[in-house]
N, C-alpha and C positions, 0 to 999 in steps of 0.2 A: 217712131215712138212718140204718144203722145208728152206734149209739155208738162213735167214735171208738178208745175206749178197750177196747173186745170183738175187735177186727179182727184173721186172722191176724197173725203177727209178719213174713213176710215182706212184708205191705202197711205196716204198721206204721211201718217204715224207708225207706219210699218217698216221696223229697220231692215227686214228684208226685201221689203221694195225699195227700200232706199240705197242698199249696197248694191243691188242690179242696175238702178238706174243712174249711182254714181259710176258704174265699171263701163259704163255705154257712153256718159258724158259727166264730168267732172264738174263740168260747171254752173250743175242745175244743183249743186250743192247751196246757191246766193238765194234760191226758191225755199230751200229745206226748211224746217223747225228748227227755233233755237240751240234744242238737248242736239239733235243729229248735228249741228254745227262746232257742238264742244264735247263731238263721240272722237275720239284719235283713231279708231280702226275706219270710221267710217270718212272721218280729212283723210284718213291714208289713200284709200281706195280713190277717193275724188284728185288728189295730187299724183297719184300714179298716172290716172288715167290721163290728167293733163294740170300741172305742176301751178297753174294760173287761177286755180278751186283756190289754191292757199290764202289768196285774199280775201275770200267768204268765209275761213275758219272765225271758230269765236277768236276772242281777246286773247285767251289763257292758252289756245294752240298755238297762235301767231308766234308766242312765246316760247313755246316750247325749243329748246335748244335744238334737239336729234329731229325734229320734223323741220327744223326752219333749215337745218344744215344739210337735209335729205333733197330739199323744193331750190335751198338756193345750189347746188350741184348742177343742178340742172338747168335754173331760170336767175342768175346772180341781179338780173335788173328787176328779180321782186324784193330785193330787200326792202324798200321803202313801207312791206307791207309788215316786215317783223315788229313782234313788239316787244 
């Protein structure tokens, strides 16, 4: 797959290329647009795939209690990334 972060700009902004390319790899979420980084369906999608996206969410997800409580189940040495 190409690199997330090379793709026209018109796919770029496309939250459905963006949910497929978070379910493939999570961590090309640090490439994303601002809006796609403080989308929650689409941090979900990226921490499903691989719990370690949660440090590229915006400010106001890091916070979020149910998503920081969902990524630290799984990965407890991201805490340092909650906010």
């Amino acid at each position: 797959m190409m690199s997330y972060r090379y793709i026209f700009e018109d796919l770029r902004g496309n939250q459905d290329y963006a949910a497929l390319a978070l379910s493939q790899n999570g961590l090309v979420l640090q490439h994303m647009l601002a809006a796609f980084k403080d989308n929650s369906d689409l941090v979900t999608i990226a921490t499903n795939q691989n719990p370690e996206a949660f440090k590229y969410a915006s400010e106001r997800l890091r916070g979020d209690f149910a998503l920081a409580q969902t990524v630290l189940a799984q990965r407890p040495d991201l805490i340092s990334h909650v906010d």
